[in-house]
N, C-alpha and C positions, 0 to 999 in steps of 0.2 A: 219703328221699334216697339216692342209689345212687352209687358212686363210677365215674369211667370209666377209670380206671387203677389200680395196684398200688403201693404205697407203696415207697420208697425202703429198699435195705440200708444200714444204718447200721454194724454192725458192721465193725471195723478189719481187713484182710485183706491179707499181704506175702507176696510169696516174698523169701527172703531170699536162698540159697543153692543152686544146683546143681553136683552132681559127677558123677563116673561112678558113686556107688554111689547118688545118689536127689536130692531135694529138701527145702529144709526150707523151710516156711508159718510165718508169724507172726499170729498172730491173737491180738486183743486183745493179753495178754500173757505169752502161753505160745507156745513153739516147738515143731513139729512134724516127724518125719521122715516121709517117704514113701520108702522103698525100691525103686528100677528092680524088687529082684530078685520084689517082691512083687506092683507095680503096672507091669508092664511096658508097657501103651498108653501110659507115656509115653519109653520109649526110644527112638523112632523119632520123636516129637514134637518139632515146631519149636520154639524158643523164643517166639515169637510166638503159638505155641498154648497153651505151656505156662504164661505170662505170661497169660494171660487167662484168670484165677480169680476166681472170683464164690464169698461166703463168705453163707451164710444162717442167721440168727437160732437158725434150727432145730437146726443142729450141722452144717448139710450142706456139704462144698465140690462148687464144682460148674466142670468145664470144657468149658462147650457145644461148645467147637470138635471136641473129643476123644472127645467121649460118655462121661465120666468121671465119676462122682460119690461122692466119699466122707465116709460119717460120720465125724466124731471119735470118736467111742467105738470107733472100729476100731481108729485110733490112735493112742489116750491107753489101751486095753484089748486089744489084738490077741489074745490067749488069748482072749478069748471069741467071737472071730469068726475062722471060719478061714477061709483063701481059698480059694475056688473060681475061677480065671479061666477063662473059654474065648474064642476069638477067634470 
């Protein structure tokens, strides 16, 4: 038997908080910051883009609208992952 679709996210996923210096994500039930100065596609993001966050089992967030994706262990660890962005 083969399934013809992908299961549902279940895991809990909020933005809680935007400022001019970042956003902060609640999942499950630990809070997260995202920094503009670190993750800057989202400075220029709508709110309507940025509100459309999709959170995966995996540890991933993901914001299709924005081509965004970031692990948690980025950051809940950001010493071990340094950023490289380029546009």
């Amino acid at each position: 038997m083969s399934l013809s679709k992908n299961g549902t996210i279940t895991s809990d996923c909020k933005l809680t908080s935007i400022n001019d210096l970042g956003l902060w994500v609640l999942i499950e039930d630990k809070e997260y910051f995202i920094p503009f100065k670190d993750y800057p596609g989202f400075r220029e993001s709508s709110l309507d883009q940025i509100f459309n966050i999709r959170y995966y089992p995996s540890g991933q967030l993901c914001w299709a609208d924005l081509d965004i994706d970031i692990d948690l262990k980025s950051l809940s660890e950001p010493e071990s992952f340094p950023l490289i962005w380029k546009k």
